[in-house]
C-alpha positions as CSV (number, residue, x, y, z in Angstrom):
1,X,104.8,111.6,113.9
2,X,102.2,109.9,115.8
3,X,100.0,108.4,113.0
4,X,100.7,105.3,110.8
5,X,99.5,105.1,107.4
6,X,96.9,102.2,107.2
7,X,98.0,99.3,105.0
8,X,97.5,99.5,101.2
9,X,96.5,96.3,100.2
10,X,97.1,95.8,96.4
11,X,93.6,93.9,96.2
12,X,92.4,97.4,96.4
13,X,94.4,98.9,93.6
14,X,90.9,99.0,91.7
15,X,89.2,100.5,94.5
16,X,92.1,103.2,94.5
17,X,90.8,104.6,91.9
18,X,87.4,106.4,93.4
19,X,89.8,107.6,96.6
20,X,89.2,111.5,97.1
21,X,91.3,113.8,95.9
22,X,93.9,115.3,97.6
23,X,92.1,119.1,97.7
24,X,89.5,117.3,99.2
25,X,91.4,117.0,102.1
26,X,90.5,119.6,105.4
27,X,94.4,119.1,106.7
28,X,95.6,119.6,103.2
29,X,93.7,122.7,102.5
30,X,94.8,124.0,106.0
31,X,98.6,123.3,105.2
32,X,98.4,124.5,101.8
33,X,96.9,128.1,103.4
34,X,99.6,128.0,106.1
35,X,102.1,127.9,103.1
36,X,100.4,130.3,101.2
37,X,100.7,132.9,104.2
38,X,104.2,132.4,104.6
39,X,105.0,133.0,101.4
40,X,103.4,136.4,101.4
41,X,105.2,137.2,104.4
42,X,108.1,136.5,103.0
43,X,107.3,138.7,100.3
44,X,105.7,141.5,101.7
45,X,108.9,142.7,103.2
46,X,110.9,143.5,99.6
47,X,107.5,144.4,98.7
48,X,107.3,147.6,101.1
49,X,105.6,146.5,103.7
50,X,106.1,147.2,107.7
51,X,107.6,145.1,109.9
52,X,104.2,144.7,111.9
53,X,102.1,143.9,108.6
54,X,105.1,141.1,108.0
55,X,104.6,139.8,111.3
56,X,100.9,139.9,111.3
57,X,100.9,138.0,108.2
58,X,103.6,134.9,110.4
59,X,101.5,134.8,113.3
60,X,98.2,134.2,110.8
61,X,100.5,131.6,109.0
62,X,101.8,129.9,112.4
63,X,98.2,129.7,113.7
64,X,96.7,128.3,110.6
65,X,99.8,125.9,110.1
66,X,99.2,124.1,114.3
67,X,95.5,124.2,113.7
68,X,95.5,120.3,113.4
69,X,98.8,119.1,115.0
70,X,99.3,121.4,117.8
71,X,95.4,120.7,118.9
72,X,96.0,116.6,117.9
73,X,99.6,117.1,120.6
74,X,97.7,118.9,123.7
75,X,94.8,116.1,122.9
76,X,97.0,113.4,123.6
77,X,98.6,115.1,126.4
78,X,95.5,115.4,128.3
79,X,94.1,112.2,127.2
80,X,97.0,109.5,127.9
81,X,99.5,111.9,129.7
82,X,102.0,111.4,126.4
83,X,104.3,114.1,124.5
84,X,104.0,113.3,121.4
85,X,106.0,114.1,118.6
86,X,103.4,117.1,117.8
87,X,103.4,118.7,120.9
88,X,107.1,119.1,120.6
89,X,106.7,120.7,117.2
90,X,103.7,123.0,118.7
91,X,106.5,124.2,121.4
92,X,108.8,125.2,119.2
93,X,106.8,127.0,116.7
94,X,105.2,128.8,120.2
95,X,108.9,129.4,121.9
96,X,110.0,130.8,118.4
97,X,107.3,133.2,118.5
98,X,107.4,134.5,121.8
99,X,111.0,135.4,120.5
100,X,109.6,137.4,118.0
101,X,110.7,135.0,115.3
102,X,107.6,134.8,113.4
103,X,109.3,133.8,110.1
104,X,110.5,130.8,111.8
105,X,107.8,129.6,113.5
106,X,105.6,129.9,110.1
107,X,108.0,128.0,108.6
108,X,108.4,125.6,110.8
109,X,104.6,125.5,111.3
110,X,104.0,125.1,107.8
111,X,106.6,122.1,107.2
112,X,105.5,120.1,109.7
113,X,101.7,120.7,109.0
114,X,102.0,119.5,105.5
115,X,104.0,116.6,106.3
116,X,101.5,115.5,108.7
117,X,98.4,116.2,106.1
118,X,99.9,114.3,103.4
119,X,100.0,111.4,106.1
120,X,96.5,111.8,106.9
121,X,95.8,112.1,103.2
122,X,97.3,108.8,102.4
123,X,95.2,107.0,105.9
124,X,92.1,108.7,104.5
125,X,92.6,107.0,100.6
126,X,93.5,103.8,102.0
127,X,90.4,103.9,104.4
128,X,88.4,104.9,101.1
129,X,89.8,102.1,99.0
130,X,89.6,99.2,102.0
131,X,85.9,100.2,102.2
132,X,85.4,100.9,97.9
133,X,86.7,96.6,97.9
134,X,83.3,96.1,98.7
135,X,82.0,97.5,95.4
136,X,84.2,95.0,93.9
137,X,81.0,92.9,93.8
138,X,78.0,94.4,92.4
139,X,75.2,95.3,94.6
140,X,72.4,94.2,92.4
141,X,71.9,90.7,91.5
142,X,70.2,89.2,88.4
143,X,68.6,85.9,90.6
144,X,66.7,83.1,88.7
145,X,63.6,82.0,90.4
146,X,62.6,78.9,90.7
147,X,60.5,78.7,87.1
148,X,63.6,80.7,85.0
149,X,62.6,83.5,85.7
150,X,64.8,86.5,86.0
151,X,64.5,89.1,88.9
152,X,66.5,91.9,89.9
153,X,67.8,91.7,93.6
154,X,70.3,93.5,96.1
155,X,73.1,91.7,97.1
156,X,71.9,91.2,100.9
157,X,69.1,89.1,99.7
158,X,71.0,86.2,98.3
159,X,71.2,83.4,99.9
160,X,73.0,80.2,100.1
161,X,71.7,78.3,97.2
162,X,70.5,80.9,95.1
163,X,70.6,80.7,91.3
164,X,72.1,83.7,89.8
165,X,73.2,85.0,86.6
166,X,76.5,86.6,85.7
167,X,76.3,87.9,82.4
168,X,80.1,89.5,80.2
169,X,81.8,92.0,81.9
170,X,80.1,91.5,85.3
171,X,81.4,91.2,88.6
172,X,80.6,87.9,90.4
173,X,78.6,89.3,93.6
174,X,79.4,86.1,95.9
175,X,81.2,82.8,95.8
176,X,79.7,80.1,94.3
177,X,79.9,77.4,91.7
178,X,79.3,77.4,87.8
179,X,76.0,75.0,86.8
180,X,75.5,76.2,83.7
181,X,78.1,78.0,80.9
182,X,81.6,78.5,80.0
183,X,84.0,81.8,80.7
184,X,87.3,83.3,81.2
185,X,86.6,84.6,84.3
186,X,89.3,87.5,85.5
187,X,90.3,86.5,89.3
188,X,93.3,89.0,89.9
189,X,91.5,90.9,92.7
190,X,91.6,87.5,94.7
191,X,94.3,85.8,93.7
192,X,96.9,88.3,92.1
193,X,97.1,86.0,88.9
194,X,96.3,88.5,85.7
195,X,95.2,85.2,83.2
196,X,91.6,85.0,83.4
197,X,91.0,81.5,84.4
198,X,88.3,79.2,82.6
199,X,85.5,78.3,84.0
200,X,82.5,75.9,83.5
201,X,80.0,73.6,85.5
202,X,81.4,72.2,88.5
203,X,84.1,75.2,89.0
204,X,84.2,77.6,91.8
205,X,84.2,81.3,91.3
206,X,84.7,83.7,94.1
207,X,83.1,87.5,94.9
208,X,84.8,89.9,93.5
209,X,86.5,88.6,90.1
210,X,84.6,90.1,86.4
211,X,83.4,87.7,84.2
212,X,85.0,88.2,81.1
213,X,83.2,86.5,78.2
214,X,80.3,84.0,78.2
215,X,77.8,83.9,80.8
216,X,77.0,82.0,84.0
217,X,74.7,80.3,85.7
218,X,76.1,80.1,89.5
219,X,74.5,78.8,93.0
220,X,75.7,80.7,95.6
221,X,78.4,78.9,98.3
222,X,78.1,81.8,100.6
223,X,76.5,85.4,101.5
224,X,77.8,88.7,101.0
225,X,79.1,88.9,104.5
226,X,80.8,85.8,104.5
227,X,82.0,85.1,101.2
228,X,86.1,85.8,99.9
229,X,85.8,89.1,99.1
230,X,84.4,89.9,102.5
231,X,86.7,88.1,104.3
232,X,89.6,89.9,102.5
233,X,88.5,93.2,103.1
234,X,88.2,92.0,107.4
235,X,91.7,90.4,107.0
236,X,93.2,93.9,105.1
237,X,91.4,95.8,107.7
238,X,93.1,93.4,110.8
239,X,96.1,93.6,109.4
240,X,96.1,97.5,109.5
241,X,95.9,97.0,113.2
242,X,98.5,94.6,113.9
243,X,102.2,95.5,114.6
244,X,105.7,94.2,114.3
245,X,107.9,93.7,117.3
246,X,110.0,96.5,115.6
247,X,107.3,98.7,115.1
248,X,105.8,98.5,118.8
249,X,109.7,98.5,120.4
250,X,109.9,102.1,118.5
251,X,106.8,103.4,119.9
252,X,107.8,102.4,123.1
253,X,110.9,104.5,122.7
254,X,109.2,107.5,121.0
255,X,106.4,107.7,123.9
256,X,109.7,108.3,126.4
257,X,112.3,110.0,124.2
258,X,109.2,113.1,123.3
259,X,109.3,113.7,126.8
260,X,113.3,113.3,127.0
261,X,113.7,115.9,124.2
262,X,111.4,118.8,125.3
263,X,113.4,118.1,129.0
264,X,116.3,118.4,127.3
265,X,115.1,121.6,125.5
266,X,114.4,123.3,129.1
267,X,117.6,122.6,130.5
268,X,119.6,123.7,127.3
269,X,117.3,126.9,127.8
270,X,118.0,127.3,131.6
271,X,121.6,126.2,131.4
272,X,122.6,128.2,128.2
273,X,121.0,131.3,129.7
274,X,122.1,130.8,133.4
275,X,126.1,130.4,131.9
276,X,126.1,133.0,129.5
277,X,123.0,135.7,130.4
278,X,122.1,135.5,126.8
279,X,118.8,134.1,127.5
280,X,117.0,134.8,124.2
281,X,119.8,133.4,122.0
282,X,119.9,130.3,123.6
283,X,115.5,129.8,124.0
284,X,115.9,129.7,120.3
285,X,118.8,127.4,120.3
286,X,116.8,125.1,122.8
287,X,113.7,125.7,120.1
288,X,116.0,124.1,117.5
289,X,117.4,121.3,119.4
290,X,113.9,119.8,120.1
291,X,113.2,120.4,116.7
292,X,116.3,118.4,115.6
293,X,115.7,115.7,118.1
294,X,112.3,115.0,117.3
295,X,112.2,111.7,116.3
296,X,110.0,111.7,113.4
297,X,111.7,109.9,110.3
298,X,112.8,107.2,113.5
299,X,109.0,106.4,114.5
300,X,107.6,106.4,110.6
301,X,111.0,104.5,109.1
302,X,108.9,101.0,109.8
303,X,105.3,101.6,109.5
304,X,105.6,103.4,106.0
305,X,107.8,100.0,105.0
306,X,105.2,97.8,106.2
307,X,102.6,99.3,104.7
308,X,104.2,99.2,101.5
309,X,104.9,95.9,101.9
310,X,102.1,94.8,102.4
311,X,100.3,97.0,99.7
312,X,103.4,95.0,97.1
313,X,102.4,91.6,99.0
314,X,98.4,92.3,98.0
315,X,99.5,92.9,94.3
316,X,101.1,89.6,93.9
317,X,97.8,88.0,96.2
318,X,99.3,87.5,99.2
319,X,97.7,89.0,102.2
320,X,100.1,89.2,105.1
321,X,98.3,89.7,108.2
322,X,100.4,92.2,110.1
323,X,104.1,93.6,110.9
324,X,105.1,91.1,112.9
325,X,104.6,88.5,110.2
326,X,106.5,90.2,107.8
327,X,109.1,90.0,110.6
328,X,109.3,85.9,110.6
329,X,109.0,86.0,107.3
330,X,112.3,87.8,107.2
331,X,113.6,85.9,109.6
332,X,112.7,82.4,108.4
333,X,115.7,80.0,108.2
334,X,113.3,76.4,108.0
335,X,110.0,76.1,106.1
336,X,108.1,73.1,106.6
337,X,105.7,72.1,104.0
338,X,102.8,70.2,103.5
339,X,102.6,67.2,101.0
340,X,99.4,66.8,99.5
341,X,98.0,69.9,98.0
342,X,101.0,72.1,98.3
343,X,103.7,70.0,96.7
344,X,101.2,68.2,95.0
345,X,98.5,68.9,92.6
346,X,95.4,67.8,95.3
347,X,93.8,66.1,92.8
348,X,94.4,62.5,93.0
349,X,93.7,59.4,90.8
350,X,92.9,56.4,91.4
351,X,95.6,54.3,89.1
352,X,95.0,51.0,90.5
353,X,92.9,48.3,92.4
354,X,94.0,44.7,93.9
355,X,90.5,43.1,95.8
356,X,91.8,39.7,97.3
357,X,90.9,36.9,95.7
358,X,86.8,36.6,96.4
359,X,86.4,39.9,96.6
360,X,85.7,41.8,92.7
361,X,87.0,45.3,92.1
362,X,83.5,46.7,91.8
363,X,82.7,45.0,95.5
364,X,86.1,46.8,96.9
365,X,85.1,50.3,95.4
366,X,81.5,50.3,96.6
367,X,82.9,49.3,99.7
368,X,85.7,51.6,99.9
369,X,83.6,54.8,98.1
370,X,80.6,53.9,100.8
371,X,83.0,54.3,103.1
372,X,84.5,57.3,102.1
373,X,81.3,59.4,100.5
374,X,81.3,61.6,103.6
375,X,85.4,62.4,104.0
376,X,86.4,65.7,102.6
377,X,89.8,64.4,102.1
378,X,91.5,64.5,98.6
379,X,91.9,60.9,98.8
380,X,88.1,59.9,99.9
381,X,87.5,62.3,96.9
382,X,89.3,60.5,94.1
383,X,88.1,57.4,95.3
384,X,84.4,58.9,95.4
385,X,85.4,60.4,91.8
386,X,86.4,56.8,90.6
387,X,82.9,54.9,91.7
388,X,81.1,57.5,89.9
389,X,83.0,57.0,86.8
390,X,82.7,53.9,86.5
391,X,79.1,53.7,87.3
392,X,79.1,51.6,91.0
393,X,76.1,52.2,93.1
394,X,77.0,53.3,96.3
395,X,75.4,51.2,99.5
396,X,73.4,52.9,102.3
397,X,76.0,53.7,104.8
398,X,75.9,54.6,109.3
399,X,78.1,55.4,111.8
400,X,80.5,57.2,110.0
401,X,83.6,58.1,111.7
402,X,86.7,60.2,110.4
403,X,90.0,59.3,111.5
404,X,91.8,62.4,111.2
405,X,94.9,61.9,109.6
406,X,94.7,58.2,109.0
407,X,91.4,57.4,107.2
408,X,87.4,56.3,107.8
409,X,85.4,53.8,109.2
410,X,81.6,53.2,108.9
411,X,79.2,50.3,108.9
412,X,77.5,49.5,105.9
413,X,74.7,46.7,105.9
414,X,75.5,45.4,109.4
415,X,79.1,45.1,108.9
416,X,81.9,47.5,109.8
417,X,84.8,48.4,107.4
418,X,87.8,50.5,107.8
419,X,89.1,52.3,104.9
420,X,92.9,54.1,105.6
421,X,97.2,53.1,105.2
422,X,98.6,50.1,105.7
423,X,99.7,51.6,109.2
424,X,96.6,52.0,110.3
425,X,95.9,48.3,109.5
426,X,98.6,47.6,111.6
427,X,97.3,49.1,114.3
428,X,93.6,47.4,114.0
429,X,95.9,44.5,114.0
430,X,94.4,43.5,110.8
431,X,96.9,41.3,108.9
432,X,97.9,42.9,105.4
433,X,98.8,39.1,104.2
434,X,99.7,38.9,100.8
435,X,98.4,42.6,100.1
436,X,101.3,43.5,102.0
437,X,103.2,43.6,98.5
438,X,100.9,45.6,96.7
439,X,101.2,48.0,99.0
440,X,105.5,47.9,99.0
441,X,104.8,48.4,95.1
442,X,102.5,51.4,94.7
443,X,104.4,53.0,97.5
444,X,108.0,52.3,96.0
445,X,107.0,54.1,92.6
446,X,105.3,57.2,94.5
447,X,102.1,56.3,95.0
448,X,99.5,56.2,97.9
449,X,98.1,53.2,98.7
450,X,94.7,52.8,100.5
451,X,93.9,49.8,102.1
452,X,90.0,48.1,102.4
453,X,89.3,45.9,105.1
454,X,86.3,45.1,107.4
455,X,86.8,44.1,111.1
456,X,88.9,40.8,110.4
457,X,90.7,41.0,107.2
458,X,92.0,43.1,104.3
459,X,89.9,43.2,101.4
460,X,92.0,44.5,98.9
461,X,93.9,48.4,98.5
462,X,93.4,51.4,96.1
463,X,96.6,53.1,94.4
464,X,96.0,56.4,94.6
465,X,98.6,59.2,92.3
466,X,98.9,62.6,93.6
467,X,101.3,64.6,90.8
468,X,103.3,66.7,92.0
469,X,103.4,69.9,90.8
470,X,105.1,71.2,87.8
471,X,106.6,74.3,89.5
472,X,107.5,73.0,92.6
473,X,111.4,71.7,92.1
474,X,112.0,75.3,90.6
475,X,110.1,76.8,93.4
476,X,112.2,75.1,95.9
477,X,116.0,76.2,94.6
478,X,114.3,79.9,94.4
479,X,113.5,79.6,98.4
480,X,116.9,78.4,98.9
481,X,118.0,81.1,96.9
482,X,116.2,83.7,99.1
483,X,118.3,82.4,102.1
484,X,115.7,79.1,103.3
485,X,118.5,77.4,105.0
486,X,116.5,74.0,105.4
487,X,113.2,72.8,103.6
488,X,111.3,69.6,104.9
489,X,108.2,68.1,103.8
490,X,105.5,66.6,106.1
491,X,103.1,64.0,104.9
492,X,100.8,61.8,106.5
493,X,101.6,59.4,103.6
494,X,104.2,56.6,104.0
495,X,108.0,57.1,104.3
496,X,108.5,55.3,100.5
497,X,105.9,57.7,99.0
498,X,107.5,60.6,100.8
499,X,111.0,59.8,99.6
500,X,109.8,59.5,96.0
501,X,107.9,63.0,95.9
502,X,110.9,65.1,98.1
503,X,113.2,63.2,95.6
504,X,111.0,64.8,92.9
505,X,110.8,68.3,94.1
506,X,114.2,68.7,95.5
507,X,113.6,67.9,99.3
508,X,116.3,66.4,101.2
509,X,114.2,66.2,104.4
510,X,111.0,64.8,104.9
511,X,108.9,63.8,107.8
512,X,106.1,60.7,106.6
513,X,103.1,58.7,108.3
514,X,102.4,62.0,110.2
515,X,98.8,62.7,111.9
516,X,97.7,66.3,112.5
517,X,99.1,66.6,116.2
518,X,102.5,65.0,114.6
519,X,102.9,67.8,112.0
520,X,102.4,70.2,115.0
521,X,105.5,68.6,117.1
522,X,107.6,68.2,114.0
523,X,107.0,71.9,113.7
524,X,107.6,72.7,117.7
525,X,111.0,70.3,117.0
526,X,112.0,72.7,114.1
527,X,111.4,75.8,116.1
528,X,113.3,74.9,119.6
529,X,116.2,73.5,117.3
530,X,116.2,76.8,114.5
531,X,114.5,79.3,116.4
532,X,112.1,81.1,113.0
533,X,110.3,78.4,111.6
534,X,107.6,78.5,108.6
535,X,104.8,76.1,107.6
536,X,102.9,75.8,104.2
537,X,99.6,74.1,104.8
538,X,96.5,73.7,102.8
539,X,94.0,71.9,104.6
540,X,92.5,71.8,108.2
541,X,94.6,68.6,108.7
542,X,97.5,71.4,108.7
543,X,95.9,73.6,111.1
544,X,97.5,72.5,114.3
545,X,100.8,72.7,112.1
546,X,100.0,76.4,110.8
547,X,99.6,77.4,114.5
548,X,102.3,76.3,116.2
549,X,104.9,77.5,113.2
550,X,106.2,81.1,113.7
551,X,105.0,81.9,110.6
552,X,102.0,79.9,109.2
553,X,101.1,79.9,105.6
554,X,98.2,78.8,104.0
555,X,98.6,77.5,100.2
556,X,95.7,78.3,97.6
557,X,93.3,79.6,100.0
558,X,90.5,81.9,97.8
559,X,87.3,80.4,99.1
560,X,89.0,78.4,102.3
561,X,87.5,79.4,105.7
562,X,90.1,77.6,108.1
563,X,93.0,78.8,105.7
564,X,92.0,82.4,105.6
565,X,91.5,82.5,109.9
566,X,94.2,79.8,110.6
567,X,96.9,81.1,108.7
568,X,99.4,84.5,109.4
569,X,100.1,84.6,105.6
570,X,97.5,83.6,102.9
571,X,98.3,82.5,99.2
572,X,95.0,83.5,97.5
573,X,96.6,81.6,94.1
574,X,97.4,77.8,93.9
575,X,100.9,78.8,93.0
576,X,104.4,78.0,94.6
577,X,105.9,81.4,93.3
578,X,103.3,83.0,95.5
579,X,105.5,81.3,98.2
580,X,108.8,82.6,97.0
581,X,106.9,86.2,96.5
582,X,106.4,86.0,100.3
583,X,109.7,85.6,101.8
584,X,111.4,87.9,99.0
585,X,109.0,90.2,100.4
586,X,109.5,89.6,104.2
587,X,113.5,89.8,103.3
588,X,113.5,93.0,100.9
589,X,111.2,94.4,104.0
590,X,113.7,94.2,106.6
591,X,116.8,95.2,104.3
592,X,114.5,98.3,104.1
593,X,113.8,98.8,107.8
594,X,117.5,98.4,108.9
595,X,118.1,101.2,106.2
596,X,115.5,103.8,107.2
597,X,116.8,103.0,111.2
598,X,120.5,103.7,110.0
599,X,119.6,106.7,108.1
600,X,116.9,108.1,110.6
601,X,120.2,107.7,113.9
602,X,122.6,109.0,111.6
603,X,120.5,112.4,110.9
604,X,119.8,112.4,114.3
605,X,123.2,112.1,115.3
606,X,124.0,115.3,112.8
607,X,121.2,117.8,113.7
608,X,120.9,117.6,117.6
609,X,125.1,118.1,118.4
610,X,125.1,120.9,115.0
611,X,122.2,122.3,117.0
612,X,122.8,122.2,120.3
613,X,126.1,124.4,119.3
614,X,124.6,126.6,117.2
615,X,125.7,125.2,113.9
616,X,122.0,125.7,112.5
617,X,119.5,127.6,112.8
618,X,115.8,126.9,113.9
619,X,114.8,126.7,110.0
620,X,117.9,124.6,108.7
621,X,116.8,122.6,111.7
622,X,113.3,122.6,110.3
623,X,114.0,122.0,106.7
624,X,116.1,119.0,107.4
625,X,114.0,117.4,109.9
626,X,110.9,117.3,107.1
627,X,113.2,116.4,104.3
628,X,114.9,113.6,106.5
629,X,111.3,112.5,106.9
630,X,110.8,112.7,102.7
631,X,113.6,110.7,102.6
632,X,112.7,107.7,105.0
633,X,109.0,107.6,103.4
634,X,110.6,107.6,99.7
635,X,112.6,104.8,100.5
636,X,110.3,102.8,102.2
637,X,107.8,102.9,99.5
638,X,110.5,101.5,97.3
639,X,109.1,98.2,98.8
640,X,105.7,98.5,96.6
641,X,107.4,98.4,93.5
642,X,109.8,95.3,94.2
């Protein structure tokens, strides 16, 4: 079969629910008539009817049953100068025919039409439910004006920094955060997770989730065309598109064994009659090998396990983006991860402060938050956090200037400061001095520490504690138990920090005082020395990293932008088991394929020698082609419910 049934993401499973019916169908119908003609045919005959009538009433079926297949085969004949798998059906029904085997070319007509309109069934639903996500969100909006004031507005007109109300039971109609109110707000068509999360001022909440009890008061982060839920729906849609190595290798093959087989078919026609002068028996016999050779349950055996896959992968709030992903993730013998926010919480503290001697600790955290106020990193953030706390006034700061994977810099009041690690320092050549033991300390017990210093001596350093996860040691011996031969974390922090955290989690192998283009080598390293390499990012620091890993997977990424594009596997939750999900998935996918492509050569193997010597018959032939193709399907679907 020629078509592919579009991925069933299970962040549509809601959406499902307003897919037409099947009667609705114009190929179903169609079949369904072709099968209702051959049954009359078939019993018209004990019934008392002629021989013509009965054959009349084939030919109608035969017609009826290649209206859509026969047409879809000669189209892409014409058009890309390809025999397809139709076309090859279409010339057997035809050659059994001209026979004057009517029966048999209903039959086979019939069989093969309703195989291929349940396929386009299924692509039609899944087209219906990837476009019904949308209505996910609602398409009227209750916005407060600027005075209170309640108006009722359609999704399109809500801007950035719109005040809108989300009252029980409603769908949140773009991403935003919570100013006013407190809710359970039900996030499983984002993130997979089934526990409505609580939420309250300050807390993000995406498109797409229901409200579930109180009301909010939200300002909106984003539009409707560029918020999570719309950026799901473009990913589910790309992901449709994008084929596995496996899948692409077996339409290669399929676009030159359709021609192979209907050559074949001619020569057995030719040779058969030539030999024996029995030129009728073996036309039929030629009909019913390039019925038994048509390699239909060989072409659909890895798109139908794909797309299941992926549909099981959705459920659980992982969007794969594509076969071939599901491929590394099968393959995967190393995965790399990310420190801070995936083996850690991303929410740092600040736990302690040490200014040198003239300096207080209110000086060093205006000095350090100043520095830091414009940093997105978790670090500049739980310093920022800290200041705010405990009430220091932040100082007018100017030229600002990030140093990507190493800290900050800025000018404040004439003077320049540079906030970052103690290896940094060391390469501003800036003396750590007695600090230098702080820093041994609050690295030795796990945590970060962040040094202050202005252009010709340290100022004083922030200890900064990242917790690590509560799920992450279990999550790690589950990955080795999936068959992860080697898991190494990569950090940016220092190699004491590192240790104490991969000693924490499980993690023999770590990577520490990385930068961005660092994590990407380490990655490369991995790669040219293991061959299938995975990352698990969270931030854009981990970009470079993602990309260059054969599989790159971003951690916790509902409402990330460079996560969501960067990545070839997203975690909509911030959950570890989403990451074991993943590869279980990946592996149970390609147990599945290597089944379907064992089964699909060894019924193969059967049919074309049983009948190429006469062993069956053209509908025998038939029957088990279709059901060969019902057993592929039903086995690769298996891979939704895992």
């Amino acid at each position: 079969m020629t078509g592919t049934p579009s991925a069933d993401s299970g962040l549509a499973r809601r959406a499902l629910e307003v897919a037409k019916p099947m009667w609705e169908s114009r190929e179903v119908r169609w079949s369904a008539a072709s099968g209702i003609l051959l049954a009359i045919g078939f019993l018209a005959g004990p019934a008392g009817a002629t021989g013509s009538v009965t054959s009349g009433i084939y030919v109608v079926g035969t017609v009826v049953g290649l209206r859509f297949f026969a047409l879809e085969g000669f189209e892409v004949l014409i058009r890309h100068k390809v025999v397809g798998i139709e076309l090859l059906m279409a010339v057997a029904a035809v050659t059994a025919g001209v026979l004057g085997l009517w029966g048999e070319a209903a039959t086979l007509a019939f069989l093969y039409s309703i195989s291929e309109a349940l396929e386009e069934f299924t692509e039609d639903r899944t087209r219906n439910a990837i476009r019904a996500l949308m209505d996910l969100a609602p398409k009227r909006v209750t916005r407060l004006a600027s005075n209170g004031e309640e108006e009722i507005v359609e999704l399109d007109q809500i801007d950035v920094g719109d005040r809108f109300l989300v009252r029980p039971g409603q769908g949140v109609a773009t991403d935003g955060v919570v100013d006013e109110g407190n809710s359970a707000v039900d996030e499983s068509a984002v993130t997979g997770e089934s526990i409505p999360v609580e939420k309250g001022p300050g807390d993000q909440v995406f498109a797409g989730t229901l409200n579930a009890s109180g009301a909010l008061v939200v300002t909106a982060s984003a539009t409707s065309v560029d918020n999570t839920l719309a950026k799901i729906v473009q990913l589910v849609t790309e992901a449709q598109q994008q084929k596995g190595h496996s899948e692409r290798f077996m339409r290669r093959f399929s676009r030159r064994y359709s021609p192979a087989v209907l050559v074949a078919g001619v020569l057995v026609a030719i040779i058969g009659g030539a030999l024996t002068g029995d030129w009728e028996t073996w036309a039929v016999r030629a009909a019913t090998v390039i019925v038994a050779a048509a390699p239909c349950a060989l072409v659909i055996s890895i798109p139908v396990t794909y797309v299941a896959a992926m549909g099981s992968a959705g459920r659980r709030g992982v969007l794969i983006k594509g076969g071939v992903h599901l491929e590394e993730l099968a393959a995967m013998r190393v995965l790399a991860l990310d420190k801070t926010g995936t083996l850690t919480r991303a929410q740092p503290t600040v736990t302690e402060i040490h200014p040198v001697a003239d300096i207080d600790e209110r000086q060093l955290v205006a000095v350090a938050a100043g520095v830091e106020r414009r940093s997105e990193h978790p670090l500049a953030l739980a310093i920022s956090r800290y200041a705010h706390s405990v009430g220091v006034d932040l100082p007018e700061v100017s030229a600002f200037r990030s140093l990507v994977g190493a800290g900050a810099e800025a000018t404040i009041n004439g003077t320049d400061y540079v906030v970052g690690s103690a290896r940094l320092m060391e390469e501003r050549r800036i003396d750590l001095g007695d600090i230098s033991r702080v820093v041994e300390a609050l690295q030795a017990q796990g945590d970060t520490a962040v040094v202050i210093a202005d252009a010709e001596r340290v100022l004083g350093v922030v200890g900064i504690s990242d917790s690590v996860r509560p799920d992450a040691a279990e999550a790690m011996l589950q990955l080795r138990s999936v068959g992860i031969e080697r898991l190494v974390m990569l950090t940016g922090d220092n190699s004491r920090t590192a240790a104490a955290v991969a000693d924490q989690v499980g993690i023999n192998d770590y990577f520490a005082e990385l930068r961005p283009e660092d994590k990407s080598e380490t990655v490369a390293a991995l790669k040219l020395a293991y061959g299938h390499v995975g990352m698990v990012g969270d931030g854009i620091n981990d970009t470079p990293a993602l990309a260059a890993a054969s599989v790159g997977i971003a951690m916790g990424a509902a409402g990330s932008d460079v996560a969501l594009e960067t990545a070839d596997v997203v975690l909509m939750a911030d959950d570890l088991r989403k990451l074991v999900d993943a590869v279980e998935i990946g592996r149970r996918t390609r147990r599945v394929v290597r089944q379907n492509l064992v089964m699909s050569a060894m019924i193969l193997a059967v049919l074309v020698p049983g009948a190429l010597v006469g062993w069956f018959t053209l509908p025998v032939a038939v029957l088990a082609h279709e059901l060969s193709e019902l057993v592929v399907i039903g086995n690769g679907i298996r891979v939704a419910r895992g």
